[in-house]
Structure formats: structure tokens, C-alpha cells
N, C-alpha and C positions, 0 to 999 in steps of 0.2 A: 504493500500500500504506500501512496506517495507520503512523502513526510511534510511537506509545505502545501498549505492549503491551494486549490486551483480556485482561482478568483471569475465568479458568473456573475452574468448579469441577466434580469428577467424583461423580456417585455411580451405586453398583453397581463392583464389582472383583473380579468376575467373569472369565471365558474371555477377553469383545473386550475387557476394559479397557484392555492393553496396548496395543493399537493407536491407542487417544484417549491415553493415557499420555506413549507414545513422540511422538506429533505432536505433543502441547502442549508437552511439553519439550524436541523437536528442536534449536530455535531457528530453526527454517526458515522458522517462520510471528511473526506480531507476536502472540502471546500469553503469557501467563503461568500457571502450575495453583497455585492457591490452596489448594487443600483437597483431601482424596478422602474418600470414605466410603461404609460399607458396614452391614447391618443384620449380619452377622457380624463381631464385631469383630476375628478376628484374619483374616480378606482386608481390611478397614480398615487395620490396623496394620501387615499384612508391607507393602503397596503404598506405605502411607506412610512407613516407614522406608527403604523401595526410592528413592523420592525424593525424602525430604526434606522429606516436609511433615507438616503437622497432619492429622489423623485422624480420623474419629468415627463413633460406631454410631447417630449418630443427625440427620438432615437439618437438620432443624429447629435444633438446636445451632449444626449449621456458618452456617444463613446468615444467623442471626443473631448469630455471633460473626464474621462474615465477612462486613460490609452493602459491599464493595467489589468481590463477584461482581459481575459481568455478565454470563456465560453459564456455564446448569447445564447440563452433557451428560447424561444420564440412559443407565444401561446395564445396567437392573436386569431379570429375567426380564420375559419379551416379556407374560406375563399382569399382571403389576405396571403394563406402561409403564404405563397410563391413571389408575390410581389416584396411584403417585408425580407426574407432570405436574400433576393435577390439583392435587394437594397443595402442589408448588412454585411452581404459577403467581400464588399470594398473593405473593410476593412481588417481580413483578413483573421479574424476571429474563427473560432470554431464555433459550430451551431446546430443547439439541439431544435426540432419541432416537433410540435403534438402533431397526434395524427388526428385525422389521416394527413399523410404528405402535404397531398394537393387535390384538385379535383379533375385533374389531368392528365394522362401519361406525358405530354408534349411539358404541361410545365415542371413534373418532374425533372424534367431531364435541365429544364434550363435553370434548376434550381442547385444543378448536381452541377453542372457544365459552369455555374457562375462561381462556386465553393472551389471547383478544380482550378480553375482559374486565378484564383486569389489563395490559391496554395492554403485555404479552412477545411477542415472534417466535416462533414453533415452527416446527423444521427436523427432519426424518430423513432419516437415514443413510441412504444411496447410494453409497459409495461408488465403486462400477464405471462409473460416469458420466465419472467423473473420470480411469481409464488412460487414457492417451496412444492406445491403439490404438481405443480407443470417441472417444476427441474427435473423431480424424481422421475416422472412418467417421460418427460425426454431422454433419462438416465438408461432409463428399461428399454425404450426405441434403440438406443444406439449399442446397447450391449445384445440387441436382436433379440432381448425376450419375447416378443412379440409375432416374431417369425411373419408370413405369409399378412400384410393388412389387408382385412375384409372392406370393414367400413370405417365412416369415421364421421360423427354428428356434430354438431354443435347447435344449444337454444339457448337465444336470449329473450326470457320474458321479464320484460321491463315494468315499468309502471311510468309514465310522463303526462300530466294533466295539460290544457292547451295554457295554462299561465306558465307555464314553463316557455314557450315557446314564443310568449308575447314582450319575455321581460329584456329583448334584445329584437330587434329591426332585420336579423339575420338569420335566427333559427327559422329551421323549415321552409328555407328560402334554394331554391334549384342553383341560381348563383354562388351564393356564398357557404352553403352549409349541406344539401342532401338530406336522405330521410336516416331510417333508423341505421339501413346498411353502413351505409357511410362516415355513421358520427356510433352512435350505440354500438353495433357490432363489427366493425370494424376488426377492435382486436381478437376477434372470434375468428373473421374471416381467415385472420393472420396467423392462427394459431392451428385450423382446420388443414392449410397450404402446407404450414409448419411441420405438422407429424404426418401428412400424409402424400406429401410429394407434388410432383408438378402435377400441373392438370391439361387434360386432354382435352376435353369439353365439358363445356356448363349451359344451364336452362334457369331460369327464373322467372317469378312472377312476385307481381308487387300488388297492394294496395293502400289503401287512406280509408279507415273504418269509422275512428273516432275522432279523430281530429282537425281541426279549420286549419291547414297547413295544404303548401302546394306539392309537397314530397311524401313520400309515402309511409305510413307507421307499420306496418307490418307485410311480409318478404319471407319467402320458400324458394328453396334453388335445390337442385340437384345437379350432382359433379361426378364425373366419371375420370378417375387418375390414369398416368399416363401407364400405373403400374398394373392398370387394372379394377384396382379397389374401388369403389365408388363410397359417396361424400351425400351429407345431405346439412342442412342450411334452415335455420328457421329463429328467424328475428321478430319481435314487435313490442312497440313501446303502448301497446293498447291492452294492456295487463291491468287489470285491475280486481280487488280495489289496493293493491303494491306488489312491488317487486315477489319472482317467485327463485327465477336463477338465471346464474349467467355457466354455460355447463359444456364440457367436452369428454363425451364417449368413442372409446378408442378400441373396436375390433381384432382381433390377429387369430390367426391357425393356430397357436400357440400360448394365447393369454388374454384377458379385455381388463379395461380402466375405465373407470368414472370418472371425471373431477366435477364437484358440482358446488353446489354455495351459490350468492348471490353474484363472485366474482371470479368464477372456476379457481375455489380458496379453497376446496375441502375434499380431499380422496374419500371417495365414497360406495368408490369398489374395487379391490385390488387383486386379481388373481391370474397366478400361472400355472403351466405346467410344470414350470423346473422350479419346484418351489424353494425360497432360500428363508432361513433365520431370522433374516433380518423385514419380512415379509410383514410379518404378529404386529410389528411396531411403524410400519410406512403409514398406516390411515392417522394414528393420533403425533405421528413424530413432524410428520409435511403438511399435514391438516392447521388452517388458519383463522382466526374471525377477522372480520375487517369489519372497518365503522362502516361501509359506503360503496358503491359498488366500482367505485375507483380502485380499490383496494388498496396492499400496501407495498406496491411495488415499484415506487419511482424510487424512491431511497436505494434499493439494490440495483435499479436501472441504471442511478447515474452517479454510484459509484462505481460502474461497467464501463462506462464514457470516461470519467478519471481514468481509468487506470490502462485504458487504450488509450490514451494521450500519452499519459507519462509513460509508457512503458512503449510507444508507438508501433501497436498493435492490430489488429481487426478489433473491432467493438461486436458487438449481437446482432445488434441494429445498424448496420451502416444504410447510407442512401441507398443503395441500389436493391437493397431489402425492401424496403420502404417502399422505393418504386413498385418491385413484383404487386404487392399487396394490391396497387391502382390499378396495373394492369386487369387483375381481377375484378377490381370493385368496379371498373366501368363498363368492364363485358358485362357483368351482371345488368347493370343499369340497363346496358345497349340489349340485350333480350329480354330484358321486361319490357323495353319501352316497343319494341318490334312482336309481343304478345308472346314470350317465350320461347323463341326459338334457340336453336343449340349453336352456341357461341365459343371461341376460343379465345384466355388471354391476349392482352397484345393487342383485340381486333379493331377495325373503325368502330365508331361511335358518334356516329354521323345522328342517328337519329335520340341517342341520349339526351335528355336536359342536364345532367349534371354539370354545374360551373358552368350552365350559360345563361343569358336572360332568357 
């Protein structure tokens, strides 16, 4: 672990701030929060009086009153990420974004191509990679416990009332924001790709059930791997009357996994053929509560980013991970919005709304 703290700075202070917030000033990890800033200046001003720091409504100000950044987190609506990144990558900083990336393959890339260019790292946010119950169950994938993968599920039933959606000018907005895929499960989707390989084709279908919004609250996809295996997908923030899980079931010839909890936080079924010792004790050892369906995995997130800096490394999440995840998330989109038909990563997306007016 580094010994000298790596000095960030936050902008956007927003909804997830708190969660980059609270991890940078933990003290859990070797960093420091320099700055926060927000293009509102009083979410700037309550977050920076909250901890104690300098403030501002404007980027540019801080990091040039602050040439001692080393890593910008970026946590500004998900339609902004590519233009902010963009903007900060002059100065040669490294920079984390929430996901999703972006809401485009094309700006991914020029988000990736702007960072390469100014010689900065670009990392997003994953943080579900990082529970203890996803380490283990990726631990078992790669020592092949699992042999042969059948399937692989993932559900997110959410709960989002339409005040949620009204207390910003962007949510549920096709330009700046998407529906539930895109913003809610997202890191499901990432996690689905994750254990279960590349994808061959995918189908989807969307709707809007409960809510006054122009994108969709609830989403069914079925995926067929390039391995073979197939995938299935099932999102919606029209759960009520609360949240029920956020969950990934994990098929093999040779063994299956639960993880289930509000934030795929909790093993909840663990079993193989080559059974080992240490088996008795994986559900209550990697099993977690979390306040929120954020869970509590930014803190291990980015102290994973530290320490591929300082040790100049691969990180988990590099851009180009990031990217895969879009290439996904907008075929999805592009066969819903074309009534389901079977799509490949990568494809046009001519007739998606996503990220556009």
C-alpha cells in the first residue's frame, strides 16, 4: 500500500457523491480530498463545508488553484460524463467516472483517446466487483470450480417513486440519463459480461409501467454467450412498495452461486462438487449488510485505483472495460427500441434514443 497519501479531487455533488466522499475521507485508504465542486454552487458549498474543504462552481478554478490533484473523480450526470472528462483530461490528471461511462460507444472512445493523449489513466466505477461475496464467487470462476457455464441471471428489483426522478431536470431524461438499464443496472449488466464471457447475441425489451418519465422503468433481455451459455437480464425500478434485491445466479456443470441482498452483498447459495473446508464458512465469512443499495464498495474500489497508480499497474476497471459494458448497454437499447430483435455488441444504434434529444 502507498505510504503518502494520493491527493483527489471530487467534482459533481450530487446523489453518489457521498459515497466517493465518505471513502476518501475514511482514512481507510492512503488518500487525501482536496477540493469538491459542483456547477451548483450551493451542492459545492453544503459538501464542502460538510468536510472541510475548499469549494467551487467552477472546475477549471479548482485545478488550477489546486496543481497538487492527482486524481479527478468525476460524478456529474451520466450525459455530462464525456464532455466534463474531456475537459479535465488537459490537465493531465488521472480520472475516475461513475458509471455508466457515457451514453455512447463513439464518446467513449473520445473520452479514452482524450486521457491517452494527455498521458491521465481513466477508471469507472464498478463498484460490485469489489463485495467480498463477488471476489469469492470470481475466486471459484477462475480456479474452474464451476466447470462447463450453463447460465447466468441477474435481477434488479428496485423501488424509485417519480419524486425521485423530478428532484433533478435530468433523470429519466433519453439525453442525459436513460432508464433503469443504464443508470440502476448497469453494474449488473457488468457483472453478468463479467462471469460469463463475451456475448454472441442479445434481445431485449423495454417498458414504462409506472412512471411519468421518457425512458423506460422496467427491461428483460436474453443473451446467448459466445461460449454457449446463455444469460438472462431482468431490471425495474417499478418494485414496490421497496426495494426487494439486487442478485447474480451463477450456473456451471460443476457447481451454482447465488449472491443476492439488496446489492449482490450476500452469498446465499454456495455449492460444488469438489467440495473444500473452507466451503461451511464462504456464506457468513463474504456475506455483507450495507446501509443502501450503493453498497460498500467504493472504498475497496479506489483503493484499487491507488494502488495501480502507484505501483503503475492495470487497475479492475480500466476505460476500455468501461467501454465493453456500452457497447452492451446500447445494443440493448438498439433492440428494444427496433421491438427486440437479436443484436450484437459493438452494433449501430441508429434507431436508439439513448444520449440523444
Amino acid at each position: 500500500m502507498r505510504k503518502n497519501k494520493m491527493k483527489f479531487a471530487l467534482v459533481g455533488c450530487g446523489r453518489v457523491s457521498e459515497n466517493h466522499l465518505q471513502a476518501l475521507t475514511s482514512g481507510n485508504i492512503p488518500s487525501e480530498l482536496v477540493a469538491v465542486c459542483d456547477l451548483d454552487p450551493e451542492k459545492a458549498k453544503s459538501k464542502g463545508e460538510k468536510y472541510g474543504l475548499p469549494w467551487y462552481a467552477d472546475y477549471h478554478k479548482m485545478m488550477v488553484e489546486h496543481p497538487e490533484i492527482e486524481v479527478v473523480n468525476v460524478a456529474v450526470p451520466t450525459g455530462y460524463h464525456a464532455s466534463v472528462v474531456i475537459d479535465l483530461a488537459q490537465y493531465g490528471k488521472h480520472i475516475v467516472t461513475e458509471k455508466p461511462m457515457a451514453l455512447s460507444v463513439a464518446d467513449c472512445q473520445k473520452m479514452i483517446d482524450a486521457c491517452k493523449k494527455n498521458g491521465a489513466r481513466l477508471f469507472v466505477v464498478k463498484q460490485n466487483r469489489f463485495n467480498p461475496a463477488v471476489v469469492a464467487t470470481r475466486k471459484a470462476l477462475e480456479e474452474g470450480r464451476f466447470g462447463k457455464m450453463v447460465m447466468g441471471t441477474v435481477r434488479v428489483r428496485w423501488r424509485r417513486y417519480q419524486q425521485y426522478y423530478e428532484q433533478d431536470n435530468w433523470h429519466g431524461t433519453w439525453l442525459l440519463d436513460g432508464g433503469v438499464m443504464s443508470q440502476q443496472a448497469s453494474h449488473h449488466l457488468d457483472l453478468l459480461q463479467w462471469f460469463m464471457g463475451p456475448i454472441k447475441q442479445m434481445f431485449c425489451k423495454t417498458a414504462t409501467r409506472l412512471l411519468n418519465i421518457e425512458v423506460e422503468d422496467t427491461a428483460l433481455a436474453t443473451f446467448e454467450f459466445t461460449s454457449g451459455a446463455l444469460g438472462a437480464f431482468e431490471a425495474t425500478v417499478a418494485t414496490r412498495p421497496k426495494d426487494l434485491e439486487g442478485s447474480l445466479s451463477l450456473l456451471g456443470e460443476k457447481g451454482s452461486v447465488i449472491i443476492g441482498g439488496h446489492a449482490v452483498n450476500k452469498i446465499l447459495y454456495w455449492e460444488f462438487e469438489d467440495e473444500r473446508p473452507e466451503d461451511s464458512e464462504i456464506k457468513e465469512k463474504f456475506s455483507q449488510d450495507v446501509p443502501n443499495v450503493y453498497g460498500r464498495g467504493h472504498t475497496p474500489y479506489l483503493n484499487d485505483i491507488i494502488e495501480a497508480i502507484a505501483n503503475d499497474r492495470p487497475a479492475l476497471m480500466e476505460a476500455e472495460e468501461g467501454k465493453k459494458d456500452i457497447e452492451i448497454l446500447t445494443a440493448l437499447y438498439e433492440s428494444a427500441a427496433c421491438g427486440g430483435k437479436w443484436v450484437v455488441p459493438g452494433c449501430s444504434t441508429e434507431h436508439s434514443r439513448l444520449g440523444k434529444k
